[in-house]
Structure formats: C-alpha cells, structure tokens
C-alpha positions as CSV (number, residue, x, y, z in Angstrom):
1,X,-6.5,48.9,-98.2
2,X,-6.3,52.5,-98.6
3,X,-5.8,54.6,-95.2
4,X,-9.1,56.4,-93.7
5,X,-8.6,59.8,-92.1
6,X,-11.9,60.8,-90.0
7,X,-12.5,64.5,-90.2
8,X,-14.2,65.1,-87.0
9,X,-14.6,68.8,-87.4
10,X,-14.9,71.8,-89.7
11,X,-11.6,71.7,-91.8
12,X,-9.7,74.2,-94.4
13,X,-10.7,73.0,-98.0
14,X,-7.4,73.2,-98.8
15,X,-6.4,71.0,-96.4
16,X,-8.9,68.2,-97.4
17,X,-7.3,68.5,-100.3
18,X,-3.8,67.8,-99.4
19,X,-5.7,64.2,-98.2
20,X,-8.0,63.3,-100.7
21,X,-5.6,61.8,-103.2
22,X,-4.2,59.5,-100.9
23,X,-6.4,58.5,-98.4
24,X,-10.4,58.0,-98.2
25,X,-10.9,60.8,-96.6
26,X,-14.7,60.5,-94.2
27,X,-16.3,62.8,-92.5
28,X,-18.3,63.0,-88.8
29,X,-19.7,65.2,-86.3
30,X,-17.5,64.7,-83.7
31,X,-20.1,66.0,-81.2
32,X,-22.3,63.4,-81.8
33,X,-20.5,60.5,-79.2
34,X,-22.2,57.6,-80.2
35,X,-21.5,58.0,-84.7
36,X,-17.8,59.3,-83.4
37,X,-17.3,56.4,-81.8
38,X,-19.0,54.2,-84.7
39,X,-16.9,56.1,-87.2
40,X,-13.5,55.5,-85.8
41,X,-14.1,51.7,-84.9
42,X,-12.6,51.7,-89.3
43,X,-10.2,54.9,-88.8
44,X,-6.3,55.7,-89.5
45,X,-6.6,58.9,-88.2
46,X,-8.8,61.1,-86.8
47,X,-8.3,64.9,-87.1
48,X,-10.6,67.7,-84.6
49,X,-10.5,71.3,-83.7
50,X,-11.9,72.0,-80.0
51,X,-15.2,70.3,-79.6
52,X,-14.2,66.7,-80.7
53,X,-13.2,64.7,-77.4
54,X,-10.6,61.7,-78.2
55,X,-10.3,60.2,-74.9
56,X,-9.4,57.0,-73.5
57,X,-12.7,55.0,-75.0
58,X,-12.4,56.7,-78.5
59,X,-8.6,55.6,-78.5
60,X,-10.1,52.1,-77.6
61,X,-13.0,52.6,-80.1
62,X,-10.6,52.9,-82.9
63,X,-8.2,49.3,-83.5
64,X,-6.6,51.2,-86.5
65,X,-5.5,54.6,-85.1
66,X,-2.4,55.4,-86.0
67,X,-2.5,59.5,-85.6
68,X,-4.6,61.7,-83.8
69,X,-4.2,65.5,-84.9
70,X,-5.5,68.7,-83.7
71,X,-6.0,71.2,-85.6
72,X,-4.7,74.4,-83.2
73,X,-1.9,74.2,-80.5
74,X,-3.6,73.3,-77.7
75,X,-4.2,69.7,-76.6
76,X,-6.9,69.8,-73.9
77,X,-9.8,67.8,-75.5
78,X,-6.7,64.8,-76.2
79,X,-5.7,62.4,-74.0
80,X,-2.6,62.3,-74.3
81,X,-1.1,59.9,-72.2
82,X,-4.0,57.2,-73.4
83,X,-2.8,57.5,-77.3
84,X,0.7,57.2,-76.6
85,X,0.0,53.7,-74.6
86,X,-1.4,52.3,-77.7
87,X,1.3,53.4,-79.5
88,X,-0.7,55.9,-81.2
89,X,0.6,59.5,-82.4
90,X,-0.5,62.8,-81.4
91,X,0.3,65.8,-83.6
92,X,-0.9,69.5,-83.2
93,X,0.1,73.1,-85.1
94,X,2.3,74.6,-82.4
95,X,3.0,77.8,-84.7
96,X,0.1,77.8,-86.7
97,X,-1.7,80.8,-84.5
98,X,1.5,82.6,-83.4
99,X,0.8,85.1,-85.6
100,X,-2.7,85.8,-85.1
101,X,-2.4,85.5,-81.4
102,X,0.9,88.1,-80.8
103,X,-2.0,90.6,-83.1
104,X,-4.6,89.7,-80.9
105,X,-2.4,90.6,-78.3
106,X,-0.9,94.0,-79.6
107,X,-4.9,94.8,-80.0
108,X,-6.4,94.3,-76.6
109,X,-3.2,96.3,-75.8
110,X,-4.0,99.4,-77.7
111,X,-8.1,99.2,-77.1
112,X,-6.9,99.2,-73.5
113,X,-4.9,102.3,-73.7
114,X,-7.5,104.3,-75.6
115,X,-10.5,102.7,-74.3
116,X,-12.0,101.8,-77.2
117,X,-14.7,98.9,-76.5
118,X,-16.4,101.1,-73.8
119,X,-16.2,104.2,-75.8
120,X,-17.8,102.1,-78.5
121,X,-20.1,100.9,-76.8
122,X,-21.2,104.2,-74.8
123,X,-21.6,105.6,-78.4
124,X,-23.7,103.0,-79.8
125,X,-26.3,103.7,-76.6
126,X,-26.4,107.3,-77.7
127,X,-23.9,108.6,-75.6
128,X,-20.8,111.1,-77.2
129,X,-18.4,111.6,-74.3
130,X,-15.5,112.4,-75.6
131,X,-13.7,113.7,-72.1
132,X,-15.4,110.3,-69.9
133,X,-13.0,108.1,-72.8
134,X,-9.6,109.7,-72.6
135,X,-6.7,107.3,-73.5
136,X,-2.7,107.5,-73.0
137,X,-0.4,107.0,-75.7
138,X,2.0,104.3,-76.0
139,X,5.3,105.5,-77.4
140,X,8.0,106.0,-74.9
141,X,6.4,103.8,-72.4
142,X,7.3,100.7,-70.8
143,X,6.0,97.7,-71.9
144,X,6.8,94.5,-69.9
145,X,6.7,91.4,-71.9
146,X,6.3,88.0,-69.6
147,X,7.4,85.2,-71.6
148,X,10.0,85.5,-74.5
149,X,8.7,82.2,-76.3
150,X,7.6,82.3,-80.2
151,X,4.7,84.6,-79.4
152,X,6.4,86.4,-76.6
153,X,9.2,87.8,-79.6
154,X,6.2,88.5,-82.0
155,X,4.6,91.0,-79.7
156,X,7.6,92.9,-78.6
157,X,8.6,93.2,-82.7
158,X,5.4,94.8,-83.1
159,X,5.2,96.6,-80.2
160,X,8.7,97.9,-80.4
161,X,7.3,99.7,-83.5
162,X,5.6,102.1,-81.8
163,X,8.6,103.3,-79.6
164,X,8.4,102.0,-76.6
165,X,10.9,100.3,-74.3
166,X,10.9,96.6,-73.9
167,X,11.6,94.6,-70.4
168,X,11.0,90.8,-70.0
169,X,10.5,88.6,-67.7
170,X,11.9,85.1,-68.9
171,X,14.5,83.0,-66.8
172,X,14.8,80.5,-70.1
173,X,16.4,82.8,-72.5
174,X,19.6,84.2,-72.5
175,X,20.7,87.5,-72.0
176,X,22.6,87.2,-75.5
177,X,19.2,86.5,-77.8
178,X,17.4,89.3,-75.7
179,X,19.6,91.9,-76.4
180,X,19.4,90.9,-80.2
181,X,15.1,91.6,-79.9
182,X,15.9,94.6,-78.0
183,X,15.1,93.8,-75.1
184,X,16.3,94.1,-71.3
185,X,16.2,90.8,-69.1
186,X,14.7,91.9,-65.7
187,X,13.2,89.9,-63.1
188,X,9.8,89.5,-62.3
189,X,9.5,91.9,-59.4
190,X,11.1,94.5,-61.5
191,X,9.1,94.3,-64.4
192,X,6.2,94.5,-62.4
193,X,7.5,97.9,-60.7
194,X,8.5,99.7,-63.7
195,X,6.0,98.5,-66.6
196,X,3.5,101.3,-67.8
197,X,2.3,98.0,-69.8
198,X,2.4,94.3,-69.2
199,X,1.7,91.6,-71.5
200,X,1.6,87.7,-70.7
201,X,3.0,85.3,-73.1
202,X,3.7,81.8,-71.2
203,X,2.3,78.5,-71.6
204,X,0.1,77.5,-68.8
205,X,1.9,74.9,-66.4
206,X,2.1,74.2,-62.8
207,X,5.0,76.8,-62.6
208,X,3.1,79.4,-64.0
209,X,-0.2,78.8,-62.7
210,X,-1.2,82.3,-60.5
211,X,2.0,83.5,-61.3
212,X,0.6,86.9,-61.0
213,X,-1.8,87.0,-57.8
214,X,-2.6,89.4,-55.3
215,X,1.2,89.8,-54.1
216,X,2.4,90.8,-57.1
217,X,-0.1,92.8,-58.2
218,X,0.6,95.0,-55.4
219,X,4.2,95.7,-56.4
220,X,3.0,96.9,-60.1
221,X,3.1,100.7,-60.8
222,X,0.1,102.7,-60.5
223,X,-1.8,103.3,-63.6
224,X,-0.5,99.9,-65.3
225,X,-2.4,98.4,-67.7
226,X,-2.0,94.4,-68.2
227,X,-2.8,92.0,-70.7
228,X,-3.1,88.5,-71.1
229,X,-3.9,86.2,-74.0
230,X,-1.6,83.4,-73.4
231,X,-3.0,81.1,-70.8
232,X,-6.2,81.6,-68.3
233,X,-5.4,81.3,-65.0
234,X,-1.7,83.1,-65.3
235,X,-3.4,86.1,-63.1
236,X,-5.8,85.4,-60.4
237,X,-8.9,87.1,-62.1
238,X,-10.2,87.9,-58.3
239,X,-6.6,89.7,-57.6
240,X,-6.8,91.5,-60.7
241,X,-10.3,92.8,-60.4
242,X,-9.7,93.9,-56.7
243,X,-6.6,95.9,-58.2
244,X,-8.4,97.2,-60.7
245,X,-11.7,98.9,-58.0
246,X,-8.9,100.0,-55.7
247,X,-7.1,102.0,-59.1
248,X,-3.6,100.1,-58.9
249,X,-4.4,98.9,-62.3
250,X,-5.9,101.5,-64.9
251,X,-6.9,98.8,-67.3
252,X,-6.8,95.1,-68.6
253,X,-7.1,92.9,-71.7
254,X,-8.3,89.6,-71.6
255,X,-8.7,86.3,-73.9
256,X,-8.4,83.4,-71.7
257,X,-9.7,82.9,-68.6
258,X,-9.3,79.5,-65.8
259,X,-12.2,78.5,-66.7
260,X,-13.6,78.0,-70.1
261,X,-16.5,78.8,-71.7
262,X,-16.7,81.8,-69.6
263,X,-19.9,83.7,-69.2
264,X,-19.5,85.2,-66.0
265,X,-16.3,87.2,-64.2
266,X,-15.5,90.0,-61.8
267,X,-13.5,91.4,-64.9
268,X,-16.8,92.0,-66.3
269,X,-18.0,94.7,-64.5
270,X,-15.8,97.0,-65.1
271,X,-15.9,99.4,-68.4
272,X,-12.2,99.5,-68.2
273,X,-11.5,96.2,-68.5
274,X,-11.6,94.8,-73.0
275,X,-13.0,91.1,-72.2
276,X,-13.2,88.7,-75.7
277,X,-13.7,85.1,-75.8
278,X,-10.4,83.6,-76.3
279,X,-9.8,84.8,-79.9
280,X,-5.8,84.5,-80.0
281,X,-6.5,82.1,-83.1
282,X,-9.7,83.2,-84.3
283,X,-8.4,83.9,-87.9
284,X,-9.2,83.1,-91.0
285,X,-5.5,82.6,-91.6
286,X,-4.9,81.0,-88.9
287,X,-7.2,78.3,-89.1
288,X,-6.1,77.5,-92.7
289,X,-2.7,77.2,-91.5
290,X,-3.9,74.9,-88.4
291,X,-5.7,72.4,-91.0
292,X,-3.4,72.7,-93.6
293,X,0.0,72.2,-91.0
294,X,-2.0,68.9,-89.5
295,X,-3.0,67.4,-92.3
296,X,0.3,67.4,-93.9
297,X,1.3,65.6,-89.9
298,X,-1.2,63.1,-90.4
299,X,0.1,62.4,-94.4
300,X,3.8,62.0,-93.4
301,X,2.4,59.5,-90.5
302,X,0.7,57.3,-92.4
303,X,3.3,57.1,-94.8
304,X,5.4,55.8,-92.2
305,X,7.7,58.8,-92.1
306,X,8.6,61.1,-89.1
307,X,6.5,63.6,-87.9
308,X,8.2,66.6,-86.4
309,X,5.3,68.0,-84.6
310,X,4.4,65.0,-83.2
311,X,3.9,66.0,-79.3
312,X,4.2,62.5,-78.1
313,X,7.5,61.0,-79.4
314,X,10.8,61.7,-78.1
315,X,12.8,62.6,-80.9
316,X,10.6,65.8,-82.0
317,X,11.5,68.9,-83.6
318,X,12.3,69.5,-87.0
319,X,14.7,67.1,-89.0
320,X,17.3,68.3,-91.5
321,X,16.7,67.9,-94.9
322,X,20.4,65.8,-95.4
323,X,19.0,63.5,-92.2
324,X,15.4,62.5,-93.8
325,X,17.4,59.8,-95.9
326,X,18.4,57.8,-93.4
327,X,15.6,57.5,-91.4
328,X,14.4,54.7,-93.7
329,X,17.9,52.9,-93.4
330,X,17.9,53.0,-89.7
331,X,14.4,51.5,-89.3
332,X,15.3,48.6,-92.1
333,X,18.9,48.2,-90.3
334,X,16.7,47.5,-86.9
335,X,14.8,44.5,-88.9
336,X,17.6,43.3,-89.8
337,X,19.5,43.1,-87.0
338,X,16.6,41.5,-85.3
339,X,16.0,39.0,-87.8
340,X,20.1,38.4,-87.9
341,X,20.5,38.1,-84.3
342,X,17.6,35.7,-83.9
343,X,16.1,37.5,-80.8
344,X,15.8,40.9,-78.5
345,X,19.6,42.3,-77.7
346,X,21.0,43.0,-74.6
347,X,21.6,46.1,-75.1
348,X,21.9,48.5,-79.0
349,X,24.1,50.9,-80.0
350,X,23.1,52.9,-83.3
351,X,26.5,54.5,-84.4
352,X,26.5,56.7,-87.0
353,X,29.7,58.1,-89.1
354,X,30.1,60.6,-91.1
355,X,29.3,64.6,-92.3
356,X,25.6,63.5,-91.1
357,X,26.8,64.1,-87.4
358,X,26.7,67.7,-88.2
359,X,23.2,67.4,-87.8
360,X,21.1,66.2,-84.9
361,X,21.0,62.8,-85.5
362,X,19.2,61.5,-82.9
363,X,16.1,60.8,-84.2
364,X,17.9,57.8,-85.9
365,X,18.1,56.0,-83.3
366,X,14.3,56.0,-82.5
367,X,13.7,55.0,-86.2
368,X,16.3,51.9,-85.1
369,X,14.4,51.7,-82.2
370,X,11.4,51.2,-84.0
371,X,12.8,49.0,-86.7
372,X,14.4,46.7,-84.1
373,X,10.6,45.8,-82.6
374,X,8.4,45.7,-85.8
375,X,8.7,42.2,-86.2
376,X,9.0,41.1,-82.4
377,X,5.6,42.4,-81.1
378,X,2.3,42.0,-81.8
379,X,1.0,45.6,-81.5
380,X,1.8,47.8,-84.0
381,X,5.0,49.7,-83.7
382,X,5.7,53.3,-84.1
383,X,8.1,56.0,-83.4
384,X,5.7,56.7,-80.2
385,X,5.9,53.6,-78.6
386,X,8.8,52.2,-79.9
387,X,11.3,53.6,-76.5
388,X,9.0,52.1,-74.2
389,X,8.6,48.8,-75.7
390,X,12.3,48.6,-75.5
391,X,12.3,49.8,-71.7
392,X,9.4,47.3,-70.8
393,X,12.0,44.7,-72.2
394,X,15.1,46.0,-70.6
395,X,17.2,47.0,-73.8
396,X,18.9,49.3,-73.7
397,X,19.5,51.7,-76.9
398,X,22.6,54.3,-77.4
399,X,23.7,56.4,-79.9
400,X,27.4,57.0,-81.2
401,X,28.4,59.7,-83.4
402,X,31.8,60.2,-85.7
403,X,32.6,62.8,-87.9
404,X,35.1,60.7,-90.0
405,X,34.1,56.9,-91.9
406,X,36.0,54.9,-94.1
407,X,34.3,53.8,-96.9
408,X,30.9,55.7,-97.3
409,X,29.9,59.6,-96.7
410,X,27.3,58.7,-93.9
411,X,27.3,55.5,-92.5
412,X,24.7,53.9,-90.5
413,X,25.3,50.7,-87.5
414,X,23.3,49.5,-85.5
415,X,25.4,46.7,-83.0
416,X,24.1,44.7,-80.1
417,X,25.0,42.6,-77.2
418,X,23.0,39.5,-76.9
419,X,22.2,37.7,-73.7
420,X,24.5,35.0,-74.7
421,X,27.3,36.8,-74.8
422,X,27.1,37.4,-79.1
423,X,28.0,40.9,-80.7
424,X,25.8,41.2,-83.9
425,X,26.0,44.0,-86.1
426,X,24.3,45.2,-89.3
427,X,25.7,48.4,-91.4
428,X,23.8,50.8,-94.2
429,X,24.0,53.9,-96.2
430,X,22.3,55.5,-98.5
431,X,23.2,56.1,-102.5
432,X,21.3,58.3,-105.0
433,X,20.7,57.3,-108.3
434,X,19.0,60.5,-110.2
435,X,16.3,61.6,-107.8
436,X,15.8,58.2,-106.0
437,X,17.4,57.5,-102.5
438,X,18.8,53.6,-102.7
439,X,19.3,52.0,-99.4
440,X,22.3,49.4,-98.7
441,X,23.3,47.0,-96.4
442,X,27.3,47.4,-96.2
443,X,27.6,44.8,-93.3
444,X,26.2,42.3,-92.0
445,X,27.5,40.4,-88.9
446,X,30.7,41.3,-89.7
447,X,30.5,40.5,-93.6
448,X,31.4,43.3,-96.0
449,X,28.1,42.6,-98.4
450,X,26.8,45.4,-100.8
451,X,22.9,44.8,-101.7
452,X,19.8,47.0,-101.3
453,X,18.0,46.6,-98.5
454,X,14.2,46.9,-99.9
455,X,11.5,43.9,-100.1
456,X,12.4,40.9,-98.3
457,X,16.1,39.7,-97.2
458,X,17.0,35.6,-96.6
459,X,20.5,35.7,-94.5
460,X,22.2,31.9,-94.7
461,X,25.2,31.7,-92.6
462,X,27.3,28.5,-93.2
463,X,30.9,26.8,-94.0
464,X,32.2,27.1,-97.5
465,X,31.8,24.6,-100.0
466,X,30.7,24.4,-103.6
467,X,27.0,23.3,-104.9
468,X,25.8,25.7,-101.9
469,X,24.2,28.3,-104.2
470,X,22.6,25.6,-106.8
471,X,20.9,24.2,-103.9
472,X,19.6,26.9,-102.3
473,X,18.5,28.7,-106.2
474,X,16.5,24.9,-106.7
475,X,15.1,24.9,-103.2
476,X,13.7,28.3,-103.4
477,X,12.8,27.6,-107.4
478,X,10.7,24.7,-106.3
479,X,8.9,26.6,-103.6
480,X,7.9,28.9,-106.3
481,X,9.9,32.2,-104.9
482,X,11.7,33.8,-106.7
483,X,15.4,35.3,-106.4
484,X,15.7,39.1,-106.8
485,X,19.8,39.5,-105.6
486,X,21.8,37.5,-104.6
487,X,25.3,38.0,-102.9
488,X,27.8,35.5,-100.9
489,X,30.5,36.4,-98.7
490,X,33.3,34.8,-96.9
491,X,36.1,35.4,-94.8
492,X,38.2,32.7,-96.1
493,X,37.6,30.2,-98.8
494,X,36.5,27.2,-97.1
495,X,35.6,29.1,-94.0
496,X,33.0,30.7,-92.7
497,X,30.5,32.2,-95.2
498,X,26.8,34.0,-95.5
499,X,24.7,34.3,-98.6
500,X,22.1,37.1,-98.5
501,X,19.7,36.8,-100.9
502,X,16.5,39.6,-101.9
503,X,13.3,37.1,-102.8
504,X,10.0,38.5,-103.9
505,X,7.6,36.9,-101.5
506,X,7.8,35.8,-97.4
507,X,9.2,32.6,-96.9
508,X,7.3,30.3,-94.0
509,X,9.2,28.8,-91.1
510,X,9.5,25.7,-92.8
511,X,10.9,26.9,-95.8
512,X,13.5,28.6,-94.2
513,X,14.0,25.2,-91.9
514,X,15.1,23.4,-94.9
515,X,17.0,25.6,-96.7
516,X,19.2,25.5,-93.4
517,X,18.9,21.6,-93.6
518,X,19.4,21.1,-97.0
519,X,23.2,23.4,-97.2
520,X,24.1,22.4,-93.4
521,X,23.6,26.2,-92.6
522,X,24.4,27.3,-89.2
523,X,22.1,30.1,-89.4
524,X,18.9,30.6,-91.5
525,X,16.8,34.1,-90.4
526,X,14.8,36.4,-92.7
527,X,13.8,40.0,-92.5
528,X,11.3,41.9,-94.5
529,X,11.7,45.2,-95.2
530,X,8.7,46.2,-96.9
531,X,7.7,49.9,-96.0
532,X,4.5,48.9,-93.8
C-alpha cells in the first residue's frame, strides 16, 4: 500500500513535488477539526504550518502515523510528548527561517534608529516633519547581541557591516568562537550598561523567560534602543513600555510578543516603538525552504531511514555521509540477534570497529536499538520509541568504539547478556559493489559466516553429521520455499555446527518446529530482514 502524507496546510509546490512520486500525497484543511480528524484516521504523515493543531486526539485519530512535520521551527501547535508515546516522529525546519529572521531583525533595528514607520506614517496623513523624525546613525556604536545561537551570529555578521562594535551576552559559547565572529563575551549586566543597541536572539525557555524585566532595564544606558524578534515574553512588555515613557529607552523593535495573536499592547502607544506581527519567517524564501526541508524529513522517514531533524529522538543531528551505511546493518544486526538469542537480552552492547569511529557513531546504536525490538512488540517500532521500549523492559543498551579491526574496514556487533546467563553475538559490515551498499553478517553466535543479510534468514544450530543439508533443502522444497543462500559452519568436524540459510518467503512456527526435529537441531530461530 503506498504511504499517504496529509498536507494539512498551504505548502511550497516544490515541495509537493519532492512527495508526489512516492507517496499519495492528500490534501485537508487542517482548520476544519472534524475532516482533519476524518482525514488522518488513513494517514502516514501529516505535515502543517501554524494553524493545524496535532494534539493528543489527532495522534489517536491517526493508527498509521508515522511522522508529523512542521513546516517552520517552532513546535507549539504539536504535542510533542503525545507523538513520541506512540512512537511517532516529530520533525521541524530548525534553520529554514534563520536567514529571514537575523534580516528581519537587522530591519526593525535600522527603522528604529531612523524612525522610519512613524515618519511614514506621519507623511502618509499629510504631515512633512522632517526635524519631529530625526534618527542616529549606527556606525561606531554599540550593539549588544543576546544570544550567540545560529541567528544570534547572522545578525552580528550583518550588523558588523555597518561598523559597529559587537558585545554578547551568551554563557554557552566560548570565548574562543566569539572572538572568531568578532565579538567580545560580556555578561549580561554589562551589556546592558554599555549597549547604544540591543538585540535579542534566544529561544524562549524557562531560563529565559523575563530575562529582561524591570531590573534590568534600569541598568541599560540612556537612549538605548532594543530589539527583539526571537521569542515573546524575553522582555516584560510592561517594563519596557514604562522605560520607554520615562526616556531610559529611546526606542524598540518588536515581532513577538507573550501572547499571540496580539492586537493590543502598551508598546503600541508609543510612535517610537516599530511593532509587526511576528514576521521573523514571513518570506517567500523562507517558506519554500520550510516545506521543501520537511518534506524531504517526512520522505527519509517513511523510507525507514534517519531523520536528522527529527526533534523527538535521541540520536539527532546530522549524520556523516561514511555513517548512513551502516545504519541499515545495525537495525538488521538487532533482528538478528533477537531472533538468534530467542528472547529480550539482559543487557546490549553495539561495538563498533573501525575508521567509522572517527565519526559520531552513536546513532547506531539507536538503529540496533530499534532493530532489536521490531519483531518483539506489537506496536510499531521506530527510532523514537525504540530507547524507551528498551527502558520499560529493563535492557540495557551500550555502545563501544575501536579505531582498529581485524578483518573488515568498519565492523559492526551487537553482543548481549541473556537472563540465563548466555552471551549471544551477531557481527556485520557493509561491502560496495558499484554503486550498491551490500550488507553482511560476518558472525553469528560466534560462527565466522559470510552471507548477506537482506530478505529472510533461517539460523539451524546443531551437531555435525552428514545428510543434514539434504534434509533440510527437501524439507524446505516440500513446503514450497525456496532456498536463496545457503552457508554452514562449524567449529570442528563432528562438533558443533550452524547452517544459515536466506529463503524467499516467512516460514510458520511449525515449519521451523520440524526442521529442528527432523536434523536433531539444537536451535531453530528465524529473522526477517525485509526493510519495513
């Protein structure tokens, strides 16, 4: 069945079209509660701007969900916590805007410092008052930057251009990658007292919530003008309106407010203050890049593949290029270490060897995490709820890195403990023939094996003897499966020995009950490792 992404809101053509060849790509008004709800009761995903609310009971409305994405960087109309319960992933464009908002910024600035809104607006009432409008330049002033995120370093680039002098206010970034921008790391109380202007860039969180109130407006310098299209509620809009009557502050620029929609503030009545309604990522530019960023998310997702802007899951951020292969093998090694050891571990180690651990690697160990649960639960598994359904069973999961391995260039293991005391182990890596990435098994319980790890593997563990393969080929033969690869390995002849064996269809309970029967097997367990 092909995948359906809902498109709850107005979206870049551009973007639809990155979705329409792969998916059956619907469309709703995702205002309209009761046909939102109706439409995601047969949704994959479900992508929205603003307006469209995906709460709890549209999470529940929608059995299928596998990605919610918004189309912008903030998250306030998802619930969050409800989506990653169900094991469902939530995906924004957290640089999509940067751009466009750092501009937006860098304008209220200068409209502030020459008063252009009022003058504009005193003009277009028949007024020409040239004196009543006087502005102050901006080159060799100080400009206080608070917040040196990805915005925060766009401004002060842009701002730096018109030769001013740049302080910030940011107790996450080093002194080291300031100085690179520019910039001189002050403190908070000192930007305030020697800024001619201030400019807020942080994300709004309990921390930063009235950051800048009525105490600290009265340490600014007189005549400062401030500016804030980050977050609402980063200055007390009461505070900074009372500063601004008693003359403190000469001027402000403002995009967000606490509350939103706002219609009605004390910044409002004042001519010096340039009041728009939260445009930071009101381009054209930036909403192409918004659609186009989530719907390539909302692709990789339901292809089964990492999503690096995915908010909810723990391994985020972006992967390297050399890592991407292995994600695959890590997820298949899980299966097959679940369907090998017969039953949840103990505790799981993912070890990985190789040049690989020059790159962050952990996000292999969530795709193991995953893998390890796909065929144990009923729910659907994914890298969002893959860590806590291994927490709500008690199993552990580590990671092990080594530059150096034996054998292969990367090498993939994951090992566990079982609660009876048994060490299982399965190994991987990944070959390339031409342009096509080839997955291997390279271990298995402690047998050196080499076969590809794709469709569906049969794992027979029993004592050596000949007629073993005949009778398992015939058994499988006359249960109409066929064999695609075959391998058998031993540590001794006459000792212990497993076949592994690629067939092209699942094999029943019963089926894999007499093929351990019918050779004596000690062991009969299956894995597929079909890409869901």
């Amino acid at each position: 069945m092909t995948p359906v992404v809902l498109i709850a809101e107005e979206l870049a053509p551009a973007a639809i079209e990155v979705l329409a060849h792969d998916f059956d790509v619907r469309h709703v008004d995702g205002t309209d509660r009761p046909a939102l709800l109706s439409a995601l009761s047969e949704a994959d995903a479900v992508i929205v701007r603003s307006a469209t609310q995906i709460d709890a009971e549209a999470i529940a409305a929608a059995p299928r969900l596998k990605v919610v994405a918004r189309a912008g960087v903030g998250l306030d109309n998802v619930e969050v916590p409800a989506a990653t319960a169900r094991g469902v992933m939530v995906v924004n464009a957290p640089t999509s805007n940067i751009v466009s908002a750092a501009e937006q910024a860098v304008a209220l600035l200068l409209a502030v410092a020459r008063n252009t809104a009022s003058a504009s607006a005193a003009l277009k009432a028949g007024e020409w008052k040239r004196s009543k409008y006087t502005g102050v330049e901006i080159q060799g002033k100080t400009v206080g930057v608070v917040g040196l995120g990805r915005i925060g370093v766009l401004f002060a680039q842009r701002i730096a251009a018109f030769g001013t002098r740049l302080i910030a206010y940011d107790p996450y970034i080093q002194p080291a990658r300031a100085a690179q921008l520019g910039v001189r790391l002050v403190g908070l109380e000192e930007l305030l007292r020697e800024s001619d202007f201030i400019s807020i860039h942080l994300p709004k969180t309990p921390e930063t919530v009235g950051l800048i109130g009525e105490k600290e407006l009265a340490l600014v310098k007189p005549g400062v003008r401030i500016v804030n299209a980050a977050r609402g509620g980063l200055i007390d809009e009461q505070a900074l309106a009372d500063a601004i009557a008693e003359g403190r502050v000469a001027g402000a620029g403002v995009d967000v407010y606490a509350k939103e929609p706002c219609t009605s503030s004390p910044l409002f009545a004042f001519d010096n203050v340039v009041a728009t309604p939260h445009l930071g990522a009101s381009t054209h530019e930036a909403q192409d890049k918004a659609g186009l960023a989530v719907a390539k998310s909302v692709k990789l997702a339901l292809q089964g593949e990492f999503v690096p802007d995915a908010v909810n899951v723990q391994a985020g951020g972006v992967v390297a290029e050399d890592v991407r292969p292995l994600l695959p093998l890590a997820e298949k090694l899980g299966r097959a270490f679940t369907a090998v050891a017969g039953g949840v571990a103990a505790s799981v180690t993912v070890e990985v060897r190789g040049e690989i651990v020059n790159h962050d690697v952990s996000v292999l160990k969530l795709a193991a995490t995953k893998g390890l649960f796909s065929s144990v639960v009923e729910e659907q598994v994914t890298y969002v709820n893959a860590p806590h359904l291994a927490a709500e069973r008690g199993v552990e999961v580590s990671l092990v890195t080594q530059a150096e391995t034996a054998d292969h260039p990367n090498l993939v293991t994951v090992r566990g403990a079982l609660p009876d005391g048994r060490t299982v182990s399965v190994s991987g890596t990944v070959t390339t023939a031409g342009t096509r990435d080839i997955i291997k098994l390279t271990e298995v319980d402690g047998f050196d094996v080499e076969i590809g790890a794709e469709g569906i593997l049969l794992f027979l563990r029993y004592v050596d003897r000949p007629g073993v393969v005949g009778t398992v080929g015939t058994l499988l033969g006359e249960a109409g499966i066929n064999i695609a690869a075959m391998q058998v390995a031993r540590r001794e002849a006459g000792g212990e020995t497993l076949m592994t064996l690629t067939v092209d269809q699942a094999l029943g309970a019963d089926l894999l009950t007499s093929a351990a029967e019918s050779i004596g097997a000690a062991a009969a367990s299956a894995a597929d490792l079909r890409d869901e």
